[in-house]
N, CA, C and O atoms as a GROMACS GRO file, in nm:
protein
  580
    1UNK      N    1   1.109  -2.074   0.713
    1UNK     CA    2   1.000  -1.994   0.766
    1UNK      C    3   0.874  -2.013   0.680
    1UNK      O    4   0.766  -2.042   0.731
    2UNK      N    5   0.890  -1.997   0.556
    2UNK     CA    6   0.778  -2.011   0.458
    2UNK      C    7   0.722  -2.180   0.489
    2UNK      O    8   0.600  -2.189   0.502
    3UNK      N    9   0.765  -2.253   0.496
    3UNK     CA   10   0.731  -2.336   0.493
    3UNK      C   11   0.679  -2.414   0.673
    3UNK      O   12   0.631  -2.525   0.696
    4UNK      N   13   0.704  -2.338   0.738
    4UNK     CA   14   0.673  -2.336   0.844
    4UNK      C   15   0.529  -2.282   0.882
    4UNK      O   16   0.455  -2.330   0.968
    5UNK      N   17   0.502  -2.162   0.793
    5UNK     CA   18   0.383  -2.037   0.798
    5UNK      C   19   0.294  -2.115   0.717
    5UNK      O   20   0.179  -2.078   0.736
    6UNK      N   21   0.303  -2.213   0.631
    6UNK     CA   22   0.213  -2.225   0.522
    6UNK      C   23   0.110  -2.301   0.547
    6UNK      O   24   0.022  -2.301   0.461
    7UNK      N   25   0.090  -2.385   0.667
    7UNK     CA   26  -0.010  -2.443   0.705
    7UNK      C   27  -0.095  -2.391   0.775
    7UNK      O   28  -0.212  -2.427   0.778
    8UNK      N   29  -0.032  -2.274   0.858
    8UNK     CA   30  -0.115  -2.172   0.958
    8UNK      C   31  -0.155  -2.111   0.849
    8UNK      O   32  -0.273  -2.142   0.837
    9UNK      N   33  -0.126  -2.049   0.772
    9UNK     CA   34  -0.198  -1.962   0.673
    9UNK      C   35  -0.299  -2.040   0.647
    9UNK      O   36  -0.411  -2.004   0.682
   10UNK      N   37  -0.272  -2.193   0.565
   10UNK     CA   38  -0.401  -2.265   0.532
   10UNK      C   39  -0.523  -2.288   0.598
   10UNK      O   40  -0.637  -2.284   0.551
   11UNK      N   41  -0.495  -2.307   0.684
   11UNK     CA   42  -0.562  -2.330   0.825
   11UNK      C   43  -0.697  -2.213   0.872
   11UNK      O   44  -0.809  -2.213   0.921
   12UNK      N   45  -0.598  -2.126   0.818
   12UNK     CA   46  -0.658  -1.950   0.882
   12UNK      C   47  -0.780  -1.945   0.749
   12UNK      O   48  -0.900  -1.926   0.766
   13UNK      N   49  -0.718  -1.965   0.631
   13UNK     CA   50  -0.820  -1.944   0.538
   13UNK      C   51  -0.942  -2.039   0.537
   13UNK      O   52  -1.056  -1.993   0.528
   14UNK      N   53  -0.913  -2.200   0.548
   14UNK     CA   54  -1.017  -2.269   0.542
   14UNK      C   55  -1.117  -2.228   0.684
   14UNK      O   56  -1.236  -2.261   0.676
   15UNK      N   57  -1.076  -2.165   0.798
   15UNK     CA   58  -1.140  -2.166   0.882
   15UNK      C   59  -1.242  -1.993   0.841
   15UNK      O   60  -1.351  -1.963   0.889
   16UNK      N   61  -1.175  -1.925   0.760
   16UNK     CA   62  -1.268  -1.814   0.703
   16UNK      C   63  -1.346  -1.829   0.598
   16UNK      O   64  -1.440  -1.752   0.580
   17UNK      N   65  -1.328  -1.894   0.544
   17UNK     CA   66  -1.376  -2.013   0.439
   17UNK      C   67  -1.545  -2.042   0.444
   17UNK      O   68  -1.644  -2.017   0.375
   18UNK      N   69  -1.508  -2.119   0.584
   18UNK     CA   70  -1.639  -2.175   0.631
   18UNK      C   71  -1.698  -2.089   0.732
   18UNK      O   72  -1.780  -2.151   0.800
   19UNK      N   73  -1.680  -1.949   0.771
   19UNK     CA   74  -1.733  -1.865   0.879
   19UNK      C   75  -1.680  -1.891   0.981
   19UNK      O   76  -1.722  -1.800   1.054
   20UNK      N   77  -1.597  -1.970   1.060
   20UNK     CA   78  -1.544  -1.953   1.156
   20UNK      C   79  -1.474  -1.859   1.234
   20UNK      O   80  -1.455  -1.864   1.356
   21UNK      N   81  -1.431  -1.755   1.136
   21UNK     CA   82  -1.378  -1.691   1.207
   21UNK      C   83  -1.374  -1.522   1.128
   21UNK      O   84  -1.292  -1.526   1.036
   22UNK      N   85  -1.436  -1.386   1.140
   22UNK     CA   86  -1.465  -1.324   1.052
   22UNK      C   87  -1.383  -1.282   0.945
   22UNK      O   88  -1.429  -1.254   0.834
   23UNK      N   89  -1.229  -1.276   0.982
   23UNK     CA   90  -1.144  -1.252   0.881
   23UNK      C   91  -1.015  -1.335   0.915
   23UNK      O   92  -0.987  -1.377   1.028
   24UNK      N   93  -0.944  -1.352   0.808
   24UNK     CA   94  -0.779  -1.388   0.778
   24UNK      C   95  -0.692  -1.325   0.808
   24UNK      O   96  -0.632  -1.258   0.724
   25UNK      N   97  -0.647  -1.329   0.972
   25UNK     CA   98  -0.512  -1.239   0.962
   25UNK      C   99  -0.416  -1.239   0.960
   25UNK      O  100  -0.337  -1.166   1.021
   26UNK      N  101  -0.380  -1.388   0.828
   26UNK     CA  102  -0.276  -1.412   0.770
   26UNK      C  103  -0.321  -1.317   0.640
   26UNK      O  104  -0.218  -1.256   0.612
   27UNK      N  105  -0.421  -1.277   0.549
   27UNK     CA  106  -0.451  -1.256   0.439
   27UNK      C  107  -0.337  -1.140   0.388
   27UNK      O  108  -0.348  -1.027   0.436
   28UNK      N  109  -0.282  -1.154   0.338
   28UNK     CA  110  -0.150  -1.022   0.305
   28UNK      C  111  -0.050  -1.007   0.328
   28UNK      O  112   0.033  -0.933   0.276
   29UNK      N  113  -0.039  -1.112   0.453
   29UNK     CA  114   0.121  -1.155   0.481
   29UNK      C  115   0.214  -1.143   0.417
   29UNK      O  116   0.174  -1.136   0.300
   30UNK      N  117   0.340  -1.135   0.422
   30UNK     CA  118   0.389  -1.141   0.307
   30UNK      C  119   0.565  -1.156   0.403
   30UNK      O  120   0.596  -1.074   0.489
   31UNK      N  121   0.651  -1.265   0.366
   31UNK     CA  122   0.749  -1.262   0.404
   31UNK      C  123   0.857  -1.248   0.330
   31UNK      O  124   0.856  -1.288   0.214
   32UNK      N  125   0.971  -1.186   0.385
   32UNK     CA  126   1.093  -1.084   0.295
   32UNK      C  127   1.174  -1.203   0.227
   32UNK      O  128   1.201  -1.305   0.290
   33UNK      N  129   1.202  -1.188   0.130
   33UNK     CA  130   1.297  -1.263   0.064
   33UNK      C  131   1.463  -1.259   0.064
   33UNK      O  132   1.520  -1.162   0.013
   34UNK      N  133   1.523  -1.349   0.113
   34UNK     CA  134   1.654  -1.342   0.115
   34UNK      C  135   1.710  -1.266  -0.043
   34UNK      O  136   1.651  -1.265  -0.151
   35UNK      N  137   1.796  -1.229  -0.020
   35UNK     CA  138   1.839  -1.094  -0.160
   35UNK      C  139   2.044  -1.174  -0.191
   35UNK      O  140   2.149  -1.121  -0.156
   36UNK      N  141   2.030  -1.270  -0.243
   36UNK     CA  142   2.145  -1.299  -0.273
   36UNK      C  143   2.236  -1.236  -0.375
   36UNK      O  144   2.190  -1.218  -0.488
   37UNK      N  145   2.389  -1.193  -0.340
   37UNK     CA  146   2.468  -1.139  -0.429
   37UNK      C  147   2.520  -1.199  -0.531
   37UNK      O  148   2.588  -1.300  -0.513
   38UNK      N  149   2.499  -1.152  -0.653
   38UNK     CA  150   2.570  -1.212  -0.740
   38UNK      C  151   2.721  -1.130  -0.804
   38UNK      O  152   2.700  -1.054  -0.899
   39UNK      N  153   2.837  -1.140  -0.766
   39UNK     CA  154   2.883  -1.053  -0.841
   39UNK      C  155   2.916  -0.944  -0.831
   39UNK      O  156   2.991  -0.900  -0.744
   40UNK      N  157   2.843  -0.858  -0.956
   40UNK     CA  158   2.864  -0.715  -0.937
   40UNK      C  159   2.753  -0.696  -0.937
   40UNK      O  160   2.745  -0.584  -0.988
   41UNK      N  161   2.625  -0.737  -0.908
   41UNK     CA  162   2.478  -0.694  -0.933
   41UNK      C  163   2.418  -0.687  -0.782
   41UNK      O  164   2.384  -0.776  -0.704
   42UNK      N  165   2.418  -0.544  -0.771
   42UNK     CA  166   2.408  -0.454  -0.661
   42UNK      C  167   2.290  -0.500  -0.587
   42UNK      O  168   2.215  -0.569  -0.657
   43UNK      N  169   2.245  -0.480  -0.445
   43UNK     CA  170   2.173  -0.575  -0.388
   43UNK      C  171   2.105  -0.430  -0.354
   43UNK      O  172   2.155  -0.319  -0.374
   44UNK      N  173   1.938  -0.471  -0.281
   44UNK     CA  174   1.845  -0.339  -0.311
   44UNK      C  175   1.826  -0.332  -0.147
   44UNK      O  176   1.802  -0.413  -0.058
   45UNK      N  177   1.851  -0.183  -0.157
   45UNK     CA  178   1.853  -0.101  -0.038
   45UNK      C  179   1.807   0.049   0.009
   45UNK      O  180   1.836   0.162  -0.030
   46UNK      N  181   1.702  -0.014   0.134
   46UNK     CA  182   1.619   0.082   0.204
   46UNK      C  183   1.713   0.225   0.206
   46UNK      O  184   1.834   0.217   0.227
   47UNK      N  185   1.638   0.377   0.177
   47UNK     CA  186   1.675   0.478   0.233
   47UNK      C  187   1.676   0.492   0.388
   47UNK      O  188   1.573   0.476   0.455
   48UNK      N  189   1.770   0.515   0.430
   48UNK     CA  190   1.796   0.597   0.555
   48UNK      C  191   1.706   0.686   0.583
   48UNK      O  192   1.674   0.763   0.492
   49UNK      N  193   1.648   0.699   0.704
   49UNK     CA  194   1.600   0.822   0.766
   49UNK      C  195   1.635   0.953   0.743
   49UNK      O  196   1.552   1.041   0.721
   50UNK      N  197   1.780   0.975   0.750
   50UNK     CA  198   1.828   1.102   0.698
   50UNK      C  199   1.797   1.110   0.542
   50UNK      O  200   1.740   1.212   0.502
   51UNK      N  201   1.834   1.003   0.443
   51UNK     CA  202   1.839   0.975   0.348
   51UNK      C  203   1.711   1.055   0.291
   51UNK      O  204   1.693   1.146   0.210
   52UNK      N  205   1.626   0.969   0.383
   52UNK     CA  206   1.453   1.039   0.336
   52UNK      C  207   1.442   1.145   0.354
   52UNK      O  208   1.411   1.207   0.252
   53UNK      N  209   1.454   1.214   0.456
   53UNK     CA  210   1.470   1.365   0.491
   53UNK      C  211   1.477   1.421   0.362
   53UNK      O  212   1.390   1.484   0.301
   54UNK      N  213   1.593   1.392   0.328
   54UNK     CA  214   1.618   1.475   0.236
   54UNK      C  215   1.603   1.456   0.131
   54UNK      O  216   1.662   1.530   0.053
   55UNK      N  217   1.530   1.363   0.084
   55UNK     CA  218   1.464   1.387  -0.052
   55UNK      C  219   1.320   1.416  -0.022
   55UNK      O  220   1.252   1.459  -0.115
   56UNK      N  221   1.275   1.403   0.072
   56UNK     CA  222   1.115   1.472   0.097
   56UNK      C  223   1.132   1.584   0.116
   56UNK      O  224   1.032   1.657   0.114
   57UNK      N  225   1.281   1.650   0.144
   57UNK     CA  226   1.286   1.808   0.156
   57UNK      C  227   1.327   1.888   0.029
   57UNK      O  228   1.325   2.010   0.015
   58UNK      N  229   1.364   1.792  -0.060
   58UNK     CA  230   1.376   1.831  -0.228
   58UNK      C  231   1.248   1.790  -0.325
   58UNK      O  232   1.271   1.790  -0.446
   59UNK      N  233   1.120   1.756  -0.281
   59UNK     CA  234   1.002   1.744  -0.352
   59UNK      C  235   0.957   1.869  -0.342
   59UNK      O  236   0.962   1.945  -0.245
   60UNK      N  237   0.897   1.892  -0.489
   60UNK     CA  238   0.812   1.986  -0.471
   60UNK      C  239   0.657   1.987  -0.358
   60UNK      O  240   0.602   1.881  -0.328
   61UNK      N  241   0.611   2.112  -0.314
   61UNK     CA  242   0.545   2.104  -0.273
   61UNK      C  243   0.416   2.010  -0.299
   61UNK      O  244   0.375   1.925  -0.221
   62UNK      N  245   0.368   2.040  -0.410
   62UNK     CA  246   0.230   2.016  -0.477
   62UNK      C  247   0.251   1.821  -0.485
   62UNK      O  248   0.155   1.745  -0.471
   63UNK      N  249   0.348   1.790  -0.502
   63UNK     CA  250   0.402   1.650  -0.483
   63UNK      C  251   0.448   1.570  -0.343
   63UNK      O  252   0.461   1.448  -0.337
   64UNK      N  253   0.471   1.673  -0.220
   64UNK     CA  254   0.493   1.622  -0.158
   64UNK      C  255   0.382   1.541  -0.058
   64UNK      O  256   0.437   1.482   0.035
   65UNK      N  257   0.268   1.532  -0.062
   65UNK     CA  258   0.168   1.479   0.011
   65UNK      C  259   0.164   1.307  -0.030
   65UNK      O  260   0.141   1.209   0.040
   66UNK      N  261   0.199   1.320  -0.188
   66UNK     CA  262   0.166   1.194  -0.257
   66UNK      C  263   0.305   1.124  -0.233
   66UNK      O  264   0.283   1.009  -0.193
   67UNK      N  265   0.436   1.150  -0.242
   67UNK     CA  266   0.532   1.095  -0.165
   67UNK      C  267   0.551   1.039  -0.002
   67UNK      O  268   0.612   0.945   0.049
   68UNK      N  269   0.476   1.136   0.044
   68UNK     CA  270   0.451   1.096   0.155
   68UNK      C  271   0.381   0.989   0.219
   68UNK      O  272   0.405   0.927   0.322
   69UNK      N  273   0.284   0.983   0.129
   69UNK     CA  274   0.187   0.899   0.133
   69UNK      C  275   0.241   0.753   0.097
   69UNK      O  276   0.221   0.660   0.175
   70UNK      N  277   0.325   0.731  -0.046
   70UNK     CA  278   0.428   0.653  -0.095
   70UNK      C  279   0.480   0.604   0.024
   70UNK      O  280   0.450   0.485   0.034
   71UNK      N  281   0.552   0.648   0.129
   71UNK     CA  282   0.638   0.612   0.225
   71UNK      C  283   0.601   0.561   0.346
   71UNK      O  284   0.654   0.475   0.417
   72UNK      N  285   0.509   0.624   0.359
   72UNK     CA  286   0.411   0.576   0.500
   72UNK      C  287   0.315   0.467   0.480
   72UNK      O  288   0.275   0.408   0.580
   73UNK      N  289   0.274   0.434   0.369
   73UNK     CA  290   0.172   0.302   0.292
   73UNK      C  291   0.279   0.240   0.250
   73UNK      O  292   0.283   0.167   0.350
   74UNK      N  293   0.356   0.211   0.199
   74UNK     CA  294   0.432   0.135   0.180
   74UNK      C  295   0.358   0.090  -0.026
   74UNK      O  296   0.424   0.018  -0.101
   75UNK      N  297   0.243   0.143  -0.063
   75UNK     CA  298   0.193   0.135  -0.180
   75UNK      C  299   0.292   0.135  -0.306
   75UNK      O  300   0.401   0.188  -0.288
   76UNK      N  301   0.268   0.089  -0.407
   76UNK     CA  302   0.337   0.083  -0.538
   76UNK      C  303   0.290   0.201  -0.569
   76UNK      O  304   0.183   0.246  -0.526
   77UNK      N  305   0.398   0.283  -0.676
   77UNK     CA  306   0.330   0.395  -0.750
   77UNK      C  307   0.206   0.358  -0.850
   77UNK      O  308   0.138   0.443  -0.907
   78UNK      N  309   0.193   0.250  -0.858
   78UNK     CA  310   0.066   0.235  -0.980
   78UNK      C  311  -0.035   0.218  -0.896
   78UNK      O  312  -0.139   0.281  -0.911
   79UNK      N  313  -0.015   0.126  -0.791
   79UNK     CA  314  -0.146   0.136  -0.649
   79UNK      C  315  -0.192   0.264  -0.640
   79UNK      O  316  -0.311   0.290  -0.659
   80UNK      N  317  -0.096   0.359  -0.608
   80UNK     CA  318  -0.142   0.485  -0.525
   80UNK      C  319  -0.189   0.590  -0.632
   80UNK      O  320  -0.221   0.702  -0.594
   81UNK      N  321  -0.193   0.556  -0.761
   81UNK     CA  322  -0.222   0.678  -0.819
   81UNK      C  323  -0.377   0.608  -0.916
   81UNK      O  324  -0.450   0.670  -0.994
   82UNK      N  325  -0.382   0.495  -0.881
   82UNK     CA  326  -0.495   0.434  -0.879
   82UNK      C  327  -0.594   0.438  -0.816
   82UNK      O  328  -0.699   0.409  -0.873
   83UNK      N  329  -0.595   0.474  -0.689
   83UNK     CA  330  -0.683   0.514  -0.527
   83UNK      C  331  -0.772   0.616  -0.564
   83UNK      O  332  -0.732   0.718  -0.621
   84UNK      N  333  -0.895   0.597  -0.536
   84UNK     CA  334  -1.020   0.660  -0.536
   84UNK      C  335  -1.048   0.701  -0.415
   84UNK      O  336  -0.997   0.628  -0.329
   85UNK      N  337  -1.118   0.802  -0.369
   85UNK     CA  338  -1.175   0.832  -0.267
   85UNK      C  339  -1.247   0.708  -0.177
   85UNK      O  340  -1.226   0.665  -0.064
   86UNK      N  341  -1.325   0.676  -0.264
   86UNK     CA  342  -1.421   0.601  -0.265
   86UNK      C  343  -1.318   0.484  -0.166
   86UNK      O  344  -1.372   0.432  -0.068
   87UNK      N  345  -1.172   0.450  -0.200
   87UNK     CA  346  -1.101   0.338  -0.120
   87UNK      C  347  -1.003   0.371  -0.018
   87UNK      O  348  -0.899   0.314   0.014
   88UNK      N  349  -1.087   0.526   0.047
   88UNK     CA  350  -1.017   0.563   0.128
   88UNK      C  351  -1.137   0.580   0.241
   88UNK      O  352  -1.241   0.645   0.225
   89UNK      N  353  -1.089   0.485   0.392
   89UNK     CA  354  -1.194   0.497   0.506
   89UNK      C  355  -1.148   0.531   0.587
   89UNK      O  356  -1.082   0.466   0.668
   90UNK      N  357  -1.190   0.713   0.586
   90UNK     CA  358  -1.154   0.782   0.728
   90UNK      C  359  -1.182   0.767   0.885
   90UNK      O  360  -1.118   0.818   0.977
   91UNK      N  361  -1.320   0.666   0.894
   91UNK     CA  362  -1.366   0.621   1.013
   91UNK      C  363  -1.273   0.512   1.065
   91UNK      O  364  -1.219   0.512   1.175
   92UNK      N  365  -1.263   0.432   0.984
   92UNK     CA  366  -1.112   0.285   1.028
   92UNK      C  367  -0.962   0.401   0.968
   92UNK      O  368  -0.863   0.337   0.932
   93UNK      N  369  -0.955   0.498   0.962
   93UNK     CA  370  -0.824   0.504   0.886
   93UNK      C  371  -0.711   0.416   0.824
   93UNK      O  372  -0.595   0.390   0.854
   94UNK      N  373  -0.812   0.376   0.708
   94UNK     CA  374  -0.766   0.268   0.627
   94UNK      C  375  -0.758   0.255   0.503
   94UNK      O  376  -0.877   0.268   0.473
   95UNK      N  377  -0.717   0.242   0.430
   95UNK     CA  378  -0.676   0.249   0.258
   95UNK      C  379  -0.727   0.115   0.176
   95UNK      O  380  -0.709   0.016   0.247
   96UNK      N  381  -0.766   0.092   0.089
   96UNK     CA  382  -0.833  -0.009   0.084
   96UNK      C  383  -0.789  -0.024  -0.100
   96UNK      O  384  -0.846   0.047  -0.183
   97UNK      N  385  -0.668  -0.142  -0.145
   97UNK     CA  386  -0.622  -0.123  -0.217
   97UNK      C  387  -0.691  -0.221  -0.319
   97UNK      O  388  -0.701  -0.342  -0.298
   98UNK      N  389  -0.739  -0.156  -0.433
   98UNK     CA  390  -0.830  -0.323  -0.503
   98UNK      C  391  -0.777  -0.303  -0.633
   98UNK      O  392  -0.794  -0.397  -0.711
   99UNK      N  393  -0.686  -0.154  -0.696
   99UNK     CA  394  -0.683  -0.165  -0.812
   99UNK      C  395  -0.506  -0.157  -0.828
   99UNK      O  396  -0.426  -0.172  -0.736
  100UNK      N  397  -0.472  -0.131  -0.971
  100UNK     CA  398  -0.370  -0.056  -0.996
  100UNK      C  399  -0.342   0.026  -1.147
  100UNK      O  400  -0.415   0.018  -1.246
  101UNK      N  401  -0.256   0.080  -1.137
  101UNK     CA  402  -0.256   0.119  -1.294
  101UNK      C  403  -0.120   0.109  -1.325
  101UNK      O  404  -0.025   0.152  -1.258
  102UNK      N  405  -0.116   0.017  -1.489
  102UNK     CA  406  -0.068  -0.066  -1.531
  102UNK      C  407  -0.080  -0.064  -1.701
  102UNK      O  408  -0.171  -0.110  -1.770
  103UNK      N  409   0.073   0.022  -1.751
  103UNK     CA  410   0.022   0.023  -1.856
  103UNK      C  411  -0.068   0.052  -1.908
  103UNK      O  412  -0.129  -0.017  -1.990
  104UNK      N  413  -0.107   0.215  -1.852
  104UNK     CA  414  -0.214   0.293  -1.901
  104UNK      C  415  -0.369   0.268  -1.903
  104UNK      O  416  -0.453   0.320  -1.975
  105UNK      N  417  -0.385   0.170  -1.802
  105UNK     CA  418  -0.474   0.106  -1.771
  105UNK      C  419  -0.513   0.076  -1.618
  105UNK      O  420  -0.424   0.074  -1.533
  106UNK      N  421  -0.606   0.059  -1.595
  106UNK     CA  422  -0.673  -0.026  -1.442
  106UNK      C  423  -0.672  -0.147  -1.490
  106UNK      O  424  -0.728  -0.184  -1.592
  107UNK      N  425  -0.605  -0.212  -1.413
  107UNK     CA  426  -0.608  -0.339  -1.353
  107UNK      C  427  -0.600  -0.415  -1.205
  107UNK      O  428  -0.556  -0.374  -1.097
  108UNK      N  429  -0.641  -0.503  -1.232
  108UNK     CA  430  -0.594  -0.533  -1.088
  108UNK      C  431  -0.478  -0.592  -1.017
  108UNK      O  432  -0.399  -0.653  -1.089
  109UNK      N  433  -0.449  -0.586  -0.872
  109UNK     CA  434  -0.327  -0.557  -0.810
  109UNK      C  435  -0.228  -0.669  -0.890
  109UNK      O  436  -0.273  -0.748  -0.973
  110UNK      N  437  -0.112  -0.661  -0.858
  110UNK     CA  438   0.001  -0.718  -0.878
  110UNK      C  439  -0.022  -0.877  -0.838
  110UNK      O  440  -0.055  -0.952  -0.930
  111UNK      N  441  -0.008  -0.920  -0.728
  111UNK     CA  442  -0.022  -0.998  -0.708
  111UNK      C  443  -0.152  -1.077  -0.612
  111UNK      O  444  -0.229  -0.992  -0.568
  112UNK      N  445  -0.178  -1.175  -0.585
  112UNK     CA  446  -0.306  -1.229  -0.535
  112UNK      C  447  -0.305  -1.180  -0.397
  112UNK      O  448  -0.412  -1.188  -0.335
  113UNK      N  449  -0.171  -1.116  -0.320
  113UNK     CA  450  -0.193  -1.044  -0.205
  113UNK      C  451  -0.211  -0.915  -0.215
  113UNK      O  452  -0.218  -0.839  -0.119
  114UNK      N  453  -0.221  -0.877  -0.354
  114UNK     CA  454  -0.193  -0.716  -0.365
  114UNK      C  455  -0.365  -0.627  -0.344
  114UNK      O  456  -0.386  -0.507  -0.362
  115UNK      N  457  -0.474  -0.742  -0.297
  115UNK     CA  458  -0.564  -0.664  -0.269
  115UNK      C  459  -0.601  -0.656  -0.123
  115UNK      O  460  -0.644  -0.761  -0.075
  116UNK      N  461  -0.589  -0.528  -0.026
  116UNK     CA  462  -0.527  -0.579   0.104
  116UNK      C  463  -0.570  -0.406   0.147
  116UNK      O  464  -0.587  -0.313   0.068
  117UNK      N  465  -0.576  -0.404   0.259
  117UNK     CA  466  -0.624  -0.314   0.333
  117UNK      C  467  -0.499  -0.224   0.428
  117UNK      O  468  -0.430  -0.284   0.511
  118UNK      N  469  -0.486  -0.107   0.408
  118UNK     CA  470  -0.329  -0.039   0.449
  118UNK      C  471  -0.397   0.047   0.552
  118UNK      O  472  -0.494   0.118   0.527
  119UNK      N  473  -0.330   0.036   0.686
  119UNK     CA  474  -0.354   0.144   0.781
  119UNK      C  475  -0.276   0.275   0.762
  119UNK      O  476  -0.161   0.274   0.717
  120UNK      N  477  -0.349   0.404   0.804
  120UNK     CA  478  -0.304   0.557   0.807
  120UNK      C  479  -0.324   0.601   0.908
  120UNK      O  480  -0.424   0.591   0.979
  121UNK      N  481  -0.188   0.678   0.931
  121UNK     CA  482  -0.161   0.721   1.061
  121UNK      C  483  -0.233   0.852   1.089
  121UNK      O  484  -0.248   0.930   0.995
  122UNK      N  485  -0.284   0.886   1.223
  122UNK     CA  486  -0.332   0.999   1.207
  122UNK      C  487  -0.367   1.136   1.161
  122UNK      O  488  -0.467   1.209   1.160
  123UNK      N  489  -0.185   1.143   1.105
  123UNK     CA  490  -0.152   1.281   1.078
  123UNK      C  491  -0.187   1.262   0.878
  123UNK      O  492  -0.252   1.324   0.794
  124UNK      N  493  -0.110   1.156   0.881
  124UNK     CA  494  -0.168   1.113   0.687
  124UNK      C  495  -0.313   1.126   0.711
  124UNK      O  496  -0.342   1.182   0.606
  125UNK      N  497  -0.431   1.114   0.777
  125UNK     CA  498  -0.528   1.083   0.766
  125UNK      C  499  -0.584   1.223   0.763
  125UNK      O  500  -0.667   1.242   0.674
  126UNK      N  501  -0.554   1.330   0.848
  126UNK     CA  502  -0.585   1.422   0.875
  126UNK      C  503  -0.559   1.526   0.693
  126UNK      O  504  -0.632   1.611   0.642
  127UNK      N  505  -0.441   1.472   0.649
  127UNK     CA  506  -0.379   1.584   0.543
  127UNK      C  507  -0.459   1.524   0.449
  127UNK      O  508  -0.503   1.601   0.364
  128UNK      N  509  -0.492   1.404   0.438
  128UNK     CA  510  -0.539   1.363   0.338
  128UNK      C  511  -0.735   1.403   0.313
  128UNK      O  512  -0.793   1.422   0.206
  129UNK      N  513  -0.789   1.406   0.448
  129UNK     CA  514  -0.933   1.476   0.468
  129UNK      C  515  -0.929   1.615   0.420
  129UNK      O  516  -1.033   1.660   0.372
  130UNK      N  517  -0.774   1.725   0.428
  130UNK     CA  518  -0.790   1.822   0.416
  130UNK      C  519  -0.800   1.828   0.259
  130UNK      O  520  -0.887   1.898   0.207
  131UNK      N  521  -0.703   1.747   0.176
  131UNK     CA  522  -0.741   1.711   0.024
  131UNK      C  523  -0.840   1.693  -0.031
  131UNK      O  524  -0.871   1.761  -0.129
  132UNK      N  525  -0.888   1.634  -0.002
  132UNK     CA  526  -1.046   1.561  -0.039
  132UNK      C  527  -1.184   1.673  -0.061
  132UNK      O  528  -1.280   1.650  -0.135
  133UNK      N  529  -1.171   1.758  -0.003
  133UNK     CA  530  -1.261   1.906   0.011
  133UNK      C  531  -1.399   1.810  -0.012
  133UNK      O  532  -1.461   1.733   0.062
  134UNK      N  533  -1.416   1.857  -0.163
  134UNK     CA  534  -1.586   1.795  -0.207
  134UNK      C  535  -1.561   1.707  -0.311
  134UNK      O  536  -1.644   1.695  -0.401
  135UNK      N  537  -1.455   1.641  -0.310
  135UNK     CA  538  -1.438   1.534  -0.442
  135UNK      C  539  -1.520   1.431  -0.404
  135UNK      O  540  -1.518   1.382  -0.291
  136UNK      N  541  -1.585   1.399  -0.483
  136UNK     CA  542  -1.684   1.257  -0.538
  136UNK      C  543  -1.576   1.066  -0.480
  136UNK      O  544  -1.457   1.033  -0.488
  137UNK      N  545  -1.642   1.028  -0.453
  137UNK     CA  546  -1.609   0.890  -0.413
  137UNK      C  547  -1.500   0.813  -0.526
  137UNK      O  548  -1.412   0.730  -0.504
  138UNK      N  549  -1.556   0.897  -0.695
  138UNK     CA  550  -1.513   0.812  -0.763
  138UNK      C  551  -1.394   0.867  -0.837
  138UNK      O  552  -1.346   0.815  -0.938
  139UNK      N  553  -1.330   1.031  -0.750
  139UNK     CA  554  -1.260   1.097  -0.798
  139UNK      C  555  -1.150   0.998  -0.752
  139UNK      O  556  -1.159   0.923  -0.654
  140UNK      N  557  -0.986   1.013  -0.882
  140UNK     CA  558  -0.867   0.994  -0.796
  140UNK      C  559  -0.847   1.076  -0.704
  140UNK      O  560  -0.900   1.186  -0.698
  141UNK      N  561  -0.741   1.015  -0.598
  141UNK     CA  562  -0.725   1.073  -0.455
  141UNK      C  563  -0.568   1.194  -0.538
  141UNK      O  564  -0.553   1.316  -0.532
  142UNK      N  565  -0.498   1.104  -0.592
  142UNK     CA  566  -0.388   1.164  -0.642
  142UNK      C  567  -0.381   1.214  -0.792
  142UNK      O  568  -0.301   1.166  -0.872
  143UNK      N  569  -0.490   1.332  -0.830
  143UNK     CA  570  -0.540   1.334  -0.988
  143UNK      C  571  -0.381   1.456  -1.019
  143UNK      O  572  -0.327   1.533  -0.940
  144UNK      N  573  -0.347   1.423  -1.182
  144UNK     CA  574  -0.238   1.524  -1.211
  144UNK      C  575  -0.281   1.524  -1.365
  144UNK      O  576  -0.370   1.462  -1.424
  145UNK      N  577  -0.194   1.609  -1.406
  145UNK     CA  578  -0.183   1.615  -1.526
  145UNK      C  579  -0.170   1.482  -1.644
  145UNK      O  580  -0.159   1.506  -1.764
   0.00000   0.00000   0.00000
């Protein structure tokens, strides 16, 4: 598959490259990696629906927006607690990921796809406007202790 995708990807970029076309919508792609067993070294696995239930029903309150958020973005915890107002666009309901934090620090994303634009679903979009009150562009979205 990868090697199948990799020329369309190329393709897509040189043609955004040169203006042809306004954006890459290969840019972020990202395809799953086969997860081979070795052994006894346990292979990594999605929560269940129920599964989730119920640990979003054992978060504390004051935490549960930012878990939520975790699950529905699909974001790294260092992405999401990195997020500024400022990279959140309620008109596109869209998340707009450019940083991370990393070893007590901002840096930038993980990998060369890790700067990439995340859609929010209405209802995240809505809880998350209700958060925001009068915070500044350059406040974190998820500030704690």
């Amino acid at each position: 598959m990868r090697n199948a995708l990799a020329p369309v990807q190329a393709l897509l970029a040189t043609a955004f490259e040169e203006g042809l076309i306004r954006s890459n919508p290969s840019a972020g792609l990202r395809i799953a990696q086969r997860v081979e067993q070795n052994g006894d070294e346990p292979q990594a696995k999605a929560l269940t629906e129920n599964e989730l239930r119920a640990l979003l029903d054992e978060v504390p309150d004051e935490w549960r927006l930012f878990f939520e958020f975790l699950v529905h973005s699909g974001l790294r915890i260092g992405e999401a607690v990195a997020l500024t107002w400022g990279d959140v666009d309620f008109g596109s309901r869209r998340i707009h990921v450019r940083r991370r934090l990393y070893r007590a620090r901002l840096d930038s994303p993980k990998s060369r796809f890790g700067r990439r634009q995340i859609p929010l679903s209405e209802r995240l979009s809505q809880s998350l406007w209700r958060l925001r009150a009068t915070a500044s562009d350059e406040a974190a979205v998820f500030p704690s202790q």
